[in-house]
C-alpha positions in Angstrom: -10.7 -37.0 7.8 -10.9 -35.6 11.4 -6.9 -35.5 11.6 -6.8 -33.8 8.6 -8.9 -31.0 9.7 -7.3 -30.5 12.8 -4.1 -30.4 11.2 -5.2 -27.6 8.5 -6.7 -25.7 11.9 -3.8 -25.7 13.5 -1.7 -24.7 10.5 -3.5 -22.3 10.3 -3.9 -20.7 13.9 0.0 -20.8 14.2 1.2 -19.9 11.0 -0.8 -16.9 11.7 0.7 -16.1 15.3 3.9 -16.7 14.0 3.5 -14.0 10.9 2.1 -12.1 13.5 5.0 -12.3 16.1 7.4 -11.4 13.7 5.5 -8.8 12.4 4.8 -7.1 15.3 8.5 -7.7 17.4 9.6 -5.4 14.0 7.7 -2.7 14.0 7.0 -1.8 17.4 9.1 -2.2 20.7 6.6 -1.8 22.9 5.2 -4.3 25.5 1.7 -5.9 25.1 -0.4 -5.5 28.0 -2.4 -8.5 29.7 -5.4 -6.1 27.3 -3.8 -6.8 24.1 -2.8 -10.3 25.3 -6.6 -11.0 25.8 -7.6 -9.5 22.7 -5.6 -11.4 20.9 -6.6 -14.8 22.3 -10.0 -14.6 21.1 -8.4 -15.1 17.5 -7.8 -18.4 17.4 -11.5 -19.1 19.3 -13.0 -16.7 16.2 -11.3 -18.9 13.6 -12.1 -22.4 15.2 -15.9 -20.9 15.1 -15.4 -19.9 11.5 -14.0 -23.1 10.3 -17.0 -25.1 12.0 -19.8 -23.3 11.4 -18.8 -23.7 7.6 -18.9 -27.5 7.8 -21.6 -27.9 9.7 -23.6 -26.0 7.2 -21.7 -27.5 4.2 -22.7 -30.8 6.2 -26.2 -30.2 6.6 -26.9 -29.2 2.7 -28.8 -26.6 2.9 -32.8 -27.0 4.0 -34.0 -24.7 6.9 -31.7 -25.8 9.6 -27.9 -25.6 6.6 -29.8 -22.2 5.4 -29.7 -20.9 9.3 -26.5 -22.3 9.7 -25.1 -20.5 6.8 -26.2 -17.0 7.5 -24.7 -17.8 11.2 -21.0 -18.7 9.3 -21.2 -15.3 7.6 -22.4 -13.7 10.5 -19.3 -15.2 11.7 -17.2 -13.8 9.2 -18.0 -10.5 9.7 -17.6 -10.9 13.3 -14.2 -12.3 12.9 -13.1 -9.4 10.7 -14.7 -6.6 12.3 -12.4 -8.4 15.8 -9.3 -8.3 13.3 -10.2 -4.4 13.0 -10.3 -4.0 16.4 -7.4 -5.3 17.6 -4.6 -4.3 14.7 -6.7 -0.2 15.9 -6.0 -1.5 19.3 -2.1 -2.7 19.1 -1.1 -0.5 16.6 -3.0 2.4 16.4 -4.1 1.7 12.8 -7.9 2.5 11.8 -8.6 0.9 8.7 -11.8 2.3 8.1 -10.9 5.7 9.2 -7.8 5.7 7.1 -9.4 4.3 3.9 -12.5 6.2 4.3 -12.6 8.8 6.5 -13.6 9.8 9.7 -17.5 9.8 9.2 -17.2 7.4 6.4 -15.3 4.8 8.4 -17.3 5.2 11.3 -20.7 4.5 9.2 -19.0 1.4 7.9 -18.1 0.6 11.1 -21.5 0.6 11.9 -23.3 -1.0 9.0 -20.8 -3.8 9.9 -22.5 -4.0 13.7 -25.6 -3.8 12.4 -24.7 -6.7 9.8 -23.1 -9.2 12.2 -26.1 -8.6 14.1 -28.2 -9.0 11.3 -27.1 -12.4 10.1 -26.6 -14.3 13.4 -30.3 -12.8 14.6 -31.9 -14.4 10.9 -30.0 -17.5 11.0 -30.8 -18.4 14.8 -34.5 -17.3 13.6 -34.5 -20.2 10.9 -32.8 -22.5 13.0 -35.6 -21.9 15.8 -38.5 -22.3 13.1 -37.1 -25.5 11.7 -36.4 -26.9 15.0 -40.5 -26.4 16.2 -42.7 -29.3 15.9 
């Protein structure tokens, strides 16, 4: 069970930095600074926390501590994604939210997603911290 995991994990993480090699050696010639470089090794580190928190609160079947653990994974999520965003604006110049939305559009987005990451690990550490009293 445990080799099977880590074999869809790493899958997974390189699969991904492959697609991403080869996508980004073809549209830009560009070096990537030890910045980008960085920025994209918190990825994998994101998607290991991802995978995780998702089993351990699939494992723990809900009840205060799997509900905490829950809103953490989707805090998690949004995290992950809002990194994603961060980095493809970064390396390619690309602003999803400002391109889809708008300037003041995107930027309130932007910030509703903040706010929501925030949100959900802040509630689901609270839960975890009122289960876990005696």
């Amino acid at each position: 069970m445990k080799k099977r995991y880590f074999l869809l994990i790493s899958g997974v993480l390189l699969s991904n930095q492959t697609l991403f090699a080869q996508d980004h050696s073809a549209s830009t010639n560009t070096s990537m600074g030890a910045e980008q470089i960085f920025g994209l090794l918190e990825m994998p580190f994101l998607a290991i926390a991802l995978v995780f928190s998702f089993l351990t609160a699939t494992r723990l079947k809900g009840g205060k501590f799997g509900s905490g653990m829950t809103l953490l994974a989707w805090g998690f999520v949004v995290m992950a994604l809002g990194h994603l965003h961060m980095q493809i604006a970064h390396i390619f110049n690309y602003n999803i939210f400002k391109n889809i939305f708008g300037d003041i559009v995107g930027n309130y987005i932007w910030f509703v997603a903040l706010i929501l990451t925030w949100g959900l690990s802040a509630l689901g550490f609270y839960k975890i911290y009122k289960a876990s009293k005696i």
